[in-house]
N, C-alpha and C positions, 0 to 999 in steps of 0.2 A: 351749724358750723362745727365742723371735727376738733380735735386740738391734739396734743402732744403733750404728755407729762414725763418729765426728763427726771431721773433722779441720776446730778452730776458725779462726777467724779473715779469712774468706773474706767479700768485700764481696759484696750479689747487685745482680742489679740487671734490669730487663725490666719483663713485667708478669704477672699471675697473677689467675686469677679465681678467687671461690669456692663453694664445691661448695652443694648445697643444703643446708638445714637440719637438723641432726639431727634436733630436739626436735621439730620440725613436722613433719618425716616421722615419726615415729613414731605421735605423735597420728593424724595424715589416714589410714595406713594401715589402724591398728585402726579408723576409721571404717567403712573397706569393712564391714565386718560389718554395717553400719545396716541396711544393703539387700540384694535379691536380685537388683537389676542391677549393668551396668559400671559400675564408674566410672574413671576414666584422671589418672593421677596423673604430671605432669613434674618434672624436676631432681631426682629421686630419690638422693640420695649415695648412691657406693659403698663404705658404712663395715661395717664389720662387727657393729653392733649392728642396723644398719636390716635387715640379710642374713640375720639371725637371727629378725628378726622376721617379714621374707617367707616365709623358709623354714619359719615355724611358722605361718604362713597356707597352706601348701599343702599341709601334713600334715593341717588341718585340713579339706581336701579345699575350700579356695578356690580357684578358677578362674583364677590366675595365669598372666600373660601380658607377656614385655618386651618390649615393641613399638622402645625405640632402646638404646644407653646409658645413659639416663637415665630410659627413660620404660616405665610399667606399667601393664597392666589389672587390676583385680582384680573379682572376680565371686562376690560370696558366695551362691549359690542352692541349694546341697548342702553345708550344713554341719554336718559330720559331731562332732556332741555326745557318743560314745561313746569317741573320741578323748580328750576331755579326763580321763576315768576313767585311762585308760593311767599305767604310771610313765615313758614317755617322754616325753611330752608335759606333766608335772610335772617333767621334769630340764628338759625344756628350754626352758621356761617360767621357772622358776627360775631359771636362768642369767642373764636376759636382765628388767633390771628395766622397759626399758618392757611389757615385757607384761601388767601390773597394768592399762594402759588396755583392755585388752578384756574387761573385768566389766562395763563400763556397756554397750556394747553387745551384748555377750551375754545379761546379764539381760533385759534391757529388751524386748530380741527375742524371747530362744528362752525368757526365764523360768529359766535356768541357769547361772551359770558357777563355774570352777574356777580357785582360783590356789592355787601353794606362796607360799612368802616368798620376795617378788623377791630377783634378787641384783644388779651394777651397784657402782658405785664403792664402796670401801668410804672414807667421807668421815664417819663418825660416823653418828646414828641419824637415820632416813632414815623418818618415822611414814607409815603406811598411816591415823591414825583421819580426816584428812579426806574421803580416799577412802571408806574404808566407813559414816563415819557421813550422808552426804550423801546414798549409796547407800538408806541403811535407813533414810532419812527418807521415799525416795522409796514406800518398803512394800515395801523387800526382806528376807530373813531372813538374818541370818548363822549359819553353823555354824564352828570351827572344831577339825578333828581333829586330836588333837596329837602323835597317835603316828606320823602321815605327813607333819604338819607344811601342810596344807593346809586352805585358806580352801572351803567351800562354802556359794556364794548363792544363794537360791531367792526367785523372785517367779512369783504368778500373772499381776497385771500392776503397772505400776506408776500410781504418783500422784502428779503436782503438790504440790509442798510448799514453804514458806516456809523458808529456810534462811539460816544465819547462819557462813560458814564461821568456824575458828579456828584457821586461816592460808590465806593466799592462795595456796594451792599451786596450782605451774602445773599439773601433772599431774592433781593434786588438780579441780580446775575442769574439765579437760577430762575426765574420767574422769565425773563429776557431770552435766556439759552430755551428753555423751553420750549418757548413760541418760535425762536429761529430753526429750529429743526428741521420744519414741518415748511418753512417759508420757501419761496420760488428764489434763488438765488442765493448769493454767499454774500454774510452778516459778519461784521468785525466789532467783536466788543473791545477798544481799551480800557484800562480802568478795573478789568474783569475783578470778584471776590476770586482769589484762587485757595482756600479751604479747604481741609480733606473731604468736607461735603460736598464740595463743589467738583472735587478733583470723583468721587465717588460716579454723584448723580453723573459725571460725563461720561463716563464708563459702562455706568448700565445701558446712557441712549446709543453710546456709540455699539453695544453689543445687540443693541434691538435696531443697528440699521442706519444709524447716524453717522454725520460726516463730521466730528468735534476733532483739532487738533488747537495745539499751544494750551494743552488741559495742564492746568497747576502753573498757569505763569498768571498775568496779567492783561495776556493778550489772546480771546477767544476769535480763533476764525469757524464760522458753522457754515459747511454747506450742505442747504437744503435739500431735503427727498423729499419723494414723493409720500411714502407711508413708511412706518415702522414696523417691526416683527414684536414676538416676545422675548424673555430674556430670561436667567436665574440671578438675582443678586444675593447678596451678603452686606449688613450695615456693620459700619466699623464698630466698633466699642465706643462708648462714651467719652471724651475727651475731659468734658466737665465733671462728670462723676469720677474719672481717673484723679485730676486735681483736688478734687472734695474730700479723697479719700485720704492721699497723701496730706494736707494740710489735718484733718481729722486726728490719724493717726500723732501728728507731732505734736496736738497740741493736747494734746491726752495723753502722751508718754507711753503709747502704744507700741509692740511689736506686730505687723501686721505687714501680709501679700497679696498686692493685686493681684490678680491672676490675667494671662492674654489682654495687655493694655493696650495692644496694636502700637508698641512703642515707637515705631518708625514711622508713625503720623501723630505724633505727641509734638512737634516741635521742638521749641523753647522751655515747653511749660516746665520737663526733672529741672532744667536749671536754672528759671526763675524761681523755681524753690529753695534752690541751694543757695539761690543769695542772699536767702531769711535764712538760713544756718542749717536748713533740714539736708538730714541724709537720706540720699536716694540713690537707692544701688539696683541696676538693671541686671536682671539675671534670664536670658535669653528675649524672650516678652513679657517675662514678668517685672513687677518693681516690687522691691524688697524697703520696708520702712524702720529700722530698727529704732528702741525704745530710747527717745529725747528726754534724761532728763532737765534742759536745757538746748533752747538754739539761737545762735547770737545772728542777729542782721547786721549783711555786709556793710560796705562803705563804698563809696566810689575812690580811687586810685589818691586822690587829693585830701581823703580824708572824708570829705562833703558828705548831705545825709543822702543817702540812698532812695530811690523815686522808680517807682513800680508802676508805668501807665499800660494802657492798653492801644493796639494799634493792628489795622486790617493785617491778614495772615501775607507772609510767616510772621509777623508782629504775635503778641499775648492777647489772645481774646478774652474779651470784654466781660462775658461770661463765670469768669474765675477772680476778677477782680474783689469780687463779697468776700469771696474767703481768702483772700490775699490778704486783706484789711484785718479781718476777725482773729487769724493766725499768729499776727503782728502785735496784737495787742498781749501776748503772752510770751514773745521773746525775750532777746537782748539787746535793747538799742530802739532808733526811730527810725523809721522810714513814710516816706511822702507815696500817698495814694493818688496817680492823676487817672479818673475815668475820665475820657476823652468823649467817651459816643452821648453817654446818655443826662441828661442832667438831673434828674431823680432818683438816681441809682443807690445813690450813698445816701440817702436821707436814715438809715434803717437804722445809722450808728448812733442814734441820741438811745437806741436798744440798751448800745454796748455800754455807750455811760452809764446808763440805768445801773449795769452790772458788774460796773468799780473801770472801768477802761477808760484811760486817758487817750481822748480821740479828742483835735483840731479839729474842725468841720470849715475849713479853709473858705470855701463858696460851693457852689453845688457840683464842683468837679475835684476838688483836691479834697482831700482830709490826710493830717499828718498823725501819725502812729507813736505814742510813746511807749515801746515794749517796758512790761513789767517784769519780765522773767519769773521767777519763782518766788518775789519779794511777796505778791500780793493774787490770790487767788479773784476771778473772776465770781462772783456771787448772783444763787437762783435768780432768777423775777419772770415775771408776765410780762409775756408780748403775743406780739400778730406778724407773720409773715407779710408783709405789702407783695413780693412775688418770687418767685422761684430759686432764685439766686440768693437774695438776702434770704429765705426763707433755708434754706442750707446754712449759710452761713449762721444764723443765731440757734440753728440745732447744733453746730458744732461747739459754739459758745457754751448753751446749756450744758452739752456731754464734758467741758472742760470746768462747770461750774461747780464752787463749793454749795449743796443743796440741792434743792428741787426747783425746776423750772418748767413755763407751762409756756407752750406756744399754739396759739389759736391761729384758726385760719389756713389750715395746713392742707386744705385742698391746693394751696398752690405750690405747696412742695409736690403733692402726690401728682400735677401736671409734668414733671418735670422727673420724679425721681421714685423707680419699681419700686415698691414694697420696703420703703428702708427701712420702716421701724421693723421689721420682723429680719432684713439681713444683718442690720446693723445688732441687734438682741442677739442674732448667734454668736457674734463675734466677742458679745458678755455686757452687751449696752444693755442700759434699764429707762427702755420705752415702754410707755402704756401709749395705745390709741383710745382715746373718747372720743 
């Protein structure tokens, strides 16, 4: 098991750009299945969940190809269905919870697929029924074996159906769109996730051939083709790494520049920052952080404390909520944490107490923030990443800590986030990797 040795207290300062999107590469990759041409995909992150899901593309006998650093072909025209029987390709499917998006396009397609029970953060319960019941609206069959623990879907073809989700799950939506593409008839999602991922992946199907309109509202109408072509896409910037880095910088009293945040698909998120006190100054697409030494959290208009939840897009994803929490603990003021989606998300903060933060831990969805400001430094300690998010989160902690901190476990940061100890080291951080 890797770890992180942090030695706190280090100003950074430069600029840094960020990698492409998890959640979007994950979606546009299981797209390649749509079709049996190229299609070429840019800004590809080099994370390790996106690497796992390549690499179960090319077992699957996809025609993979990395044309730069960043950049991939994928070619699904021999895809090998006998594969998905194997218990290797159920471990390692399993392992890796975006791989639940490749039921919509493998049904849809070859009329088959196989999934175990994804695996992926463990953040509380994580329901597959938007997924499959959207699926078998479409006239797909579910089976599920329970002595192997695996999902088998069978369609002959599918159909256009009216559908009412009941929750706007991102995954959930793209998993559904997917499959409707390819279906005989015109499909109505309400309820739809409309996310920049989601607004993305519509755009590359619709450029390989697809009939997607109402992309970025609530309300997806698909009508079905016959086949798809290929395409060239581009994944947006990182959304979560753009916030990771702004909270970073402020709570380390950094001068630092994102660089190309795709700021016109950021939302909300520059000024749910600014109502913890951070300045965030947009300079074409870049965001400019200058050096906090102090930032006071707002108030609501009555005075009242300030409540930071998360809520489907355009709402604050769910995502940024770790280092919403962690940031909060070195301000001016209190502010109330409500995660809404998950209910193990916040468990990470008995971390933060560890390391002098006065954290509430309300019930397994609120925890309220007592900002310390500059009264009292946050101090080294040992921890463990539990997943991706909080695991960000407590390296920004350590990087604002008086001392050395050690965080184990960091394969689940490196899931989720390029090479950070070696970006974040140029910018004057003092990471070692063991």
């Amino acid at each position: 098991m890797s770890s992180f040795v942090i030695e706190g207290g280090c100003r950074l300062s430069g600029e840094i750009t960020p990698q492409g999107a998890k959640n979007e590469a994950l979606q546009v990759i299981c797209a390649t299945l749509l079709t049996s041409c190229k299609v070429r995909i840019s800004n590809v992150p080099d994370i390790l969940d996106v690497n796992n899901l390549i690499q179960l593309l090319r077992e699957m006998r996809v025609k993979v190809e990395r044309l730069s650093s960043d950049t991939y072909s994928f070619q699904a025209d021999d895809v090998d269905l006998d594969y998905l029987q194997t218990e290797e390709f159920l471990r390692k499917s399993g392992s890796l919870r975006g791989s639940v998006m490749i039921v919509g396009p493998l049904v849809t397609r070859f009329g088959i697929a196989l999934i175990p029970k994804p695996g992926g953060d463990k953040i509380g319960r994580r329901r597959l029924d938007t997924h499959f019941v959207g699926i078998q609206k479409l006239g797909a069959d579910f089976n599920y074996d329970a002595e192997r623990q695996v999902y088998e879907i069978k369609a002959k073809k599918l159909h256009g159906a009216y559908m009412l989700l009941d929750e706007a799950s991102v995954t959930g939506t793209a998993n559904i769109l997917m499959a409707a593409v390819l279906a005989k008839g015109t499909t109505t999602i309400y309820n739809a996730a409309c996310e920049p991922y989601l607004q993305q992946l519509s755009a590359m199907l619709n450029k390989m051939g697809a009939r997607i309109s109402g992309v970025g509202s609530n309300l997806l109408v698909i009508e079905g083709v016959e086949e798809l072509g290929g395409a060239v896409h581009t994944i947006l910037p990182d959304m979560i790494e753009v916030g990771s880095f702004i909270g970073m910088a402020a709570m380390t009293a950094s001068d630092i520049t994102i660089k190309n945040t795709g700021y016109e698909k950021l939302g909300i998120i520059p000024e749910s920052f600014r109502r913890l006190g951070i300045t965030v100054e947009q300079n074409g697409d870049d965001i400019h952080i200058p050096t906090h030494e102090t930032y006071e959290i707002d108030t609501f208009i009555d005075g009242s404390i300030m409540t930071i939840s998360d809520a489907p897009w355009p709402g604050l994803t769910p995502d940024l909520l770790s280092v919403f929490l962690v940031i909060a603990t070195q301000a001016v003021g209190s502010v109330l944490i409500h995660q809404k989606m998950f209910e193990s998300r916040l468990f990470f903060v008995d971390k933060l107490i560890d390391m002098g933060a006065q954290i509430i831990l309300c019930d397994p969805h609120r925890a309220t923030v007592i900002g310390l400001g500059n009264r009292f430094k946050l101090r080294g300690a040992t921890m463990v990443s539990p997943d991706i998010r909080a695991g960000i989160a407590l390296l920004i902690a350590a990087m604002s800590a008086e001392g050395t901190s050690r965080i184990h476990n960091i394969d689940q940061i490196d899931r989720g986030y390029q090479d950070i100890d070696k970006r974040l080291n140029q910018l004057g951080a003092r990471i070692t990797r063991l």
